[in-house]
C-alpha positions in Angstrom: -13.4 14.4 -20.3 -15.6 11.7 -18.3 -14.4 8.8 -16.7 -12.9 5.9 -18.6 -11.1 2.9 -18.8 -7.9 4.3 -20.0 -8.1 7.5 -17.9 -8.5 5.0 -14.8 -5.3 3.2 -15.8 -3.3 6.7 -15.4 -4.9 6.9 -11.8 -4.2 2.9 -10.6 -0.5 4.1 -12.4 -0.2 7.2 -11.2 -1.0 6.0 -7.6 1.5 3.0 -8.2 4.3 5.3 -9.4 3.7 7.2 -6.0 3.7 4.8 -3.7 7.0 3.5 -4.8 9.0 6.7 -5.3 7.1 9.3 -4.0 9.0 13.1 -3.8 12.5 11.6 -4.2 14.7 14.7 -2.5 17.5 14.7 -5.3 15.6 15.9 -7.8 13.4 18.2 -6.3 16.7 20.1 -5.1 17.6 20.0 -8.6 14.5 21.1 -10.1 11.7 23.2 -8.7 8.8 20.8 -7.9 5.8 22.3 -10.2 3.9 23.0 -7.2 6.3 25.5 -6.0 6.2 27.2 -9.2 2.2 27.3 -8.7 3.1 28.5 -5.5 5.2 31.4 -7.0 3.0 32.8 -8.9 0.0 32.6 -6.8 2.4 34.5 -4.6 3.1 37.0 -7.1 -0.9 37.5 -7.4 -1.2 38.5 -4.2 1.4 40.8 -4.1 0.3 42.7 -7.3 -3.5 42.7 -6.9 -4.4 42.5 -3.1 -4.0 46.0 -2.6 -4.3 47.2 1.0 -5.3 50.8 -0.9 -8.4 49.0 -2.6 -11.5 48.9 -0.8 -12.4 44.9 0.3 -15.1 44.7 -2.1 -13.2 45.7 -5.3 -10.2 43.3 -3.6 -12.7 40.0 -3.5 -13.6 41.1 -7.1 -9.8 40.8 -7.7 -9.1 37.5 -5.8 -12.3 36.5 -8.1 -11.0 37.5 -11.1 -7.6 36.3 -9.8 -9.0 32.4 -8.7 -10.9 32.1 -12.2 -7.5 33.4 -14.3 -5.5 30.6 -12.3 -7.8 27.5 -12.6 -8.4 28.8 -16.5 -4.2 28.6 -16.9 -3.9 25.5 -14.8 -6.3 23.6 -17.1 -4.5 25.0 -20.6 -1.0 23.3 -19.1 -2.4 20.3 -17.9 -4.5 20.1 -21.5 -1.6 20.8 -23.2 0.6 18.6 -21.5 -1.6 15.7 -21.3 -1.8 16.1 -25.0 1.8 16.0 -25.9 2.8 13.7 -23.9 0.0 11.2 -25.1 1.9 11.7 -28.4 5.0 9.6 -26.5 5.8 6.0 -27.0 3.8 4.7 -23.8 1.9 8.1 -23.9 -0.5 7.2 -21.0 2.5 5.3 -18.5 3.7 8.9 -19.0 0.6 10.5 -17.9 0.1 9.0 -15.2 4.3 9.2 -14.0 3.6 13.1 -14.3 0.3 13.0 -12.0 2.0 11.2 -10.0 4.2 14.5 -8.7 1.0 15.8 -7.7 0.3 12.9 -5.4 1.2 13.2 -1.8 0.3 9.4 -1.0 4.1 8.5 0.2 5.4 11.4 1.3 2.2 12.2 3.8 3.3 8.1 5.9 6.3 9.7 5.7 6.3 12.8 7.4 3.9 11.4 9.9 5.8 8.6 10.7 8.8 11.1 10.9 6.6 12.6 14.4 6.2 9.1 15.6 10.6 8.3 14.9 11.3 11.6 16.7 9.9 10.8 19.9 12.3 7.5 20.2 14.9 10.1 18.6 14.9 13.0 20.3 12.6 13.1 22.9 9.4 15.7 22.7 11.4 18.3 21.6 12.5 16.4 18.5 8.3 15.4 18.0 7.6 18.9 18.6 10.3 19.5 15.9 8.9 17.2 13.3 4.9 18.1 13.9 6.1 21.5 13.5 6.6 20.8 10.0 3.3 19.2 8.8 0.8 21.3 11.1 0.3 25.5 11.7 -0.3 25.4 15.2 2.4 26.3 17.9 4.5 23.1 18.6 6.2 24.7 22.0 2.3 24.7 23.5 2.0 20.9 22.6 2.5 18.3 25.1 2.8 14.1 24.1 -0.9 13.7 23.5 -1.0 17.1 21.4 1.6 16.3 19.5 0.2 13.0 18.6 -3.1 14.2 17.7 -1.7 17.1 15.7 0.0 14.3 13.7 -2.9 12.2 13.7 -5.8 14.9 12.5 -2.6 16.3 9.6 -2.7 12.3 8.6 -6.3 12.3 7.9 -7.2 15.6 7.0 -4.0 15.2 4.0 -5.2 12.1 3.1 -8.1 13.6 1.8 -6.2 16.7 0.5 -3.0 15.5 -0.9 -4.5 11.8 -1.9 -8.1 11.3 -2.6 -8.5 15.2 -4.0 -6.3 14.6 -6.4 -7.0 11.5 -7.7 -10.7 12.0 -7.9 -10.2 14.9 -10.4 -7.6 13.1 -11.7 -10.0 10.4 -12.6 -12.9 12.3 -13.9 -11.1 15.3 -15.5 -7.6 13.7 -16.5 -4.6 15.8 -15.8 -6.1 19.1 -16.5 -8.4 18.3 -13.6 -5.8 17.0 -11.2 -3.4 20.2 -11.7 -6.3 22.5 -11.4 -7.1 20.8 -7.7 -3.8 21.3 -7.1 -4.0 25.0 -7.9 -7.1 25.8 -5.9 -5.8 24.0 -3.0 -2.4 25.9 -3.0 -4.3 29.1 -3.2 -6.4 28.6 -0.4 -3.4 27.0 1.5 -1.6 30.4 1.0 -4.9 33.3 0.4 -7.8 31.4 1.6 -6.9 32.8 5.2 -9.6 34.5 7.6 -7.0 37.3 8.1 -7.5 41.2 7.3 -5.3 40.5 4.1 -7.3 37.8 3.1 -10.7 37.5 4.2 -11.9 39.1 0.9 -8.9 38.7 -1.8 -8.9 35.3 -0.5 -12.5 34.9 -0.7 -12.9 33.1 -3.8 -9.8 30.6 -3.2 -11.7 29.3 -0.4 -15.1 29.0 -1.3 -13.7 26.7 -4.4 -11.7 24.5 -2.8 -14.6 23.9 -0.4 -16.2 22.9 -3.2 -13.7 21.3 -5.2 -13.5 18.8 -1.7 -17.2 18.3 -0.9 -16.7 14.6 -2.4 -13.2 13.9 -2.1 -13.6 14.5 1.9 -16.9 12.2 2.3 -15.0 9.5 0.4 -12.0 9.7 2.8 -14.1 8.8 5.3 -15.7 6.0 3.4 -12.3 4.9 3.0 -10.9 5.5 6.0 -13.8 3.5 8.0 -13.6 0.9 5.6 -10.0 0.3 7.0 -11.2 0.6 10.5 -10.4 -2.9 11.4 -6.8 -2.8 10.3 -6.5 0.0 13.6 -8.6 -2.8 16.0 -11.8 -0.8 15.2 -15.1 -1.5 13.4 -16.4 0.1 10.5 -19.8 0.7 12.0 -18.5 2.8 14.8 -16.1 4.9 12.5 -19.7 5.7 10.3 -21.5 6.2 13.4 -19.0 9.2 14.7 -18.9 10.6 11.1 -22.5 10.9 10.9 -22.6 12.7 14.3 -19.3 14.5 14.7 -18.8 14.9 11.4 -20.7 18.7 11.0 -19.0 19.8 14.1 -15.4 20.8 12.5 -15.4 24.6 11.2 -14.2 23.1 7.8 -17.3 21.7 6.0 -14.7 19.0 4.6 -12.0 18.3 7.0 -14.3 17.3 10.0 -15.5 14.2 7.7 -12.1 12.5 7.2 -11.2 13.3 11.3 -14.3 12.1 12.4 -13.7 8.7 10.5 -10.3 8.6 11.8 -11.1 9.2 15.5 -14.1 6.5 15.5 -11.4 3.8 13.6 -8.9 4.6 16.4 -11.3 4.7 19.5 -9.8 8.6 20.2 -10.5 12.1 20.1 -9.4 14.5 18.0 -10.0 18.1 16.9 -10.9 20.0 20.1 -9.6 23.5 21.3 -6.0 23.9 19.7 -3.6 26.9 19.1 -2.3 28.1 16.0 0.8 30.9 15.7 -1.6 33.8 15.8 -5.2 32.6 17.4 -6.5 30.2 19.4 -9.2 27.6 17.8 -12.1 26.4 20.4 -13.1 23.4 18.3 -15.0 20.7 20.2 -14.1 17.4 20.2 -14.8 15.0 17.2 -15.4 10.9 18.7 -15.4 13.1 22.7 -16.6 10.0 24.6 -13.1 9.1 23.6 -10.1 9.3 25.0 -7.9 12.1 24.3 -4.8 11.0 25.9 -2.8 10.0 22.6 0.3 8.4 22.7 3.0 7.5 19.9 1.8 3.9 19.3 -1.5 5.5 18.5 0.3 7.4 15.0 1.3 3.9 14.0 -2.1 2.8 14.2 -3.2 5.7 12.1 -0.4 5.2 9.4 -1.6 1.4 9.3 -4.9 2.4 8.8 -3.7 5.6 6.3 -1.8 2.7 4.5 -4.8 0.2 4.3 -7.5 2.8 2.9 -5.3 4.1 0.3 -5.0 0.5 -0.8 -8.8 -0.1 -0.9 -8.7 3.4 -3.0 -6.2 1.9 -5.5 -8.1 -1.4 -5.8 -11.4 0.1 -6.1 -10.3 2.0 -9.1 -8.2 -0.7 -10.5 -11.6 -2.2 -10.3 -13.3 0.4 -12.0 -10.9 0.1 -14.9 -11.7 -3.3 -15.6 -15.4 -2.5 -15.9 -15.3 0.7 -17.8 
């Protein structure tokens, strides 16, 4: 399915229906959010063919066979739901109201802002609290500035991830395309570890959703230093620490959106940083910078969040009108 004028409709819609409802709670503690249930079964994968008695290269062979059997379901549901649902009065409104569940535009201001809330709130233990549940790395080790940057890099980084991932394949694949991101990105959220249990099953799973992210991440951080000036920064220094800081992260994605971020803001980010079970020696992305982040600073990145995800809606709202 290539890009067209209809199939860029669902994405202005789908990123409309997000941005005013988002993940509404009640009925995700109703229902299972589909996500979850992707989540389940990658789960069950990993407990039935990552076999500690296999030798790692027959379990990379698995995690192959395993990654290629879960993008091939993912895009039969989202072909077969995309079709029936087309079938529906308003077929495409619907469409796009069911990609937008797969859309984390919303829900990533607000968990972020939630770090920023907690420090008026509760003090650092109540930021520690809240960063704890949108980063992996040890919140009891993180003081103000860590916690703000943690917030910060988890802003960007998602933005890419949860926002301009999705909607990408979303545009150019339809809904087969968008759930299918959203598979690979689960599996190498969950078995795309460098672990003993994973380095080989998981393999696969991370290899693809490098690749899957190769342009999503680059136009986050087209996006991200378009926005620059909303943040009281230019959009030629944000470019200029992407193309120079950019190749420094040890993700071949993540480091593009950060690096934008950090030159928009006028801080550092990335750096040496530890996790539950290791410690990361990461140099700085933007170092001239400085690093001492403070709250205020995670409202300026959730004003800037906010601005390039509007510039991502109009631009394909633009598209649609050309197409």
């Amino acid at each position: 399915m290539l890009i067209s004028g209809s199939g860029l409709f669902i994405v202005v819609a789908a990123l409309a229906f997000d941005a005013l409802i988002g993940d509404p709670d009640w009925l995700w503690r109703r229902v299972r959010h589909p996500v979850a249930w992707i989540g389940t079964l990658i789960g069950y994968i990993d407990r039935r063919f990552n076999r500690e008695d296999l030798s790692q290269q027959r379990r990379k062979l698995a995690g192959i066979a395993s990654t290629a059997a879960l993008v091939a379901l993912s895009v039969a549901v989202g072909v077969l739901v995309q079709a029936a649902v087309r079938q529906l009065p308003m077929g495409n409104l619907m469409v796009a109201l069911i990609a937008s569940i797969f859309l984390a535009q919303r829900s990533l201001y607000q968990h972020v802002a939630r770090v920023r809330s907690a420090f008026a709130e509760g003090g650092i233990a109540g930021a520690r609290k809240a960063v704890a549940m949108i980063v992996g790395r040890d919140p009891e080790q993180l003081d103000e500035a860590g916690i703000c940057r943690a917030a910060i890099e988890s802003c960007a980084e998602n933005f890419s991830d949860g926002v301009v991932a999705p909607v990408f394949w979303l545009a150019l694949l339809g809904l087969p395309g968008l759930i299918a991101y959203k598979t690979i990105n689960t599996a190498d959220s969950m078995i795309g570890h460098r672990s003993e249990r994973y380095q080989s099953f998981g393999w696969a799973a991370a290899r693809l959703d490098d690749l899957v992210n190769l342009v999503p991440a680059r136009l986050s951080a087209l996006l991200l230093a378009g926005a620059a000036p909303i943040a009281g920064g230019t959009i030629t220094t944000s470019l200029r620490v992407v193309n120079r800081d950019a190749a420094k992260h040890r993700s071949p994605n993540a480091g593009w959106p950060e690096s934008a971020m950090a030159g928009a803001l006028g801080v550092a980010l990335a750096g040496p940083r530890r996790y539950a079970t290791h410690m990361v020696d990461d140099p700085f992305l933007n170092a001239e910078a400085t690093s001492q982040i403070v709250p205020d600073d995670i409202g300026r990145a959730l004003d800037l969040y906010a601005a390039a995800c509007a510039i991502e809606a109009a631009g394909y709202a633009a598209l649609a009108l050309v197409v």
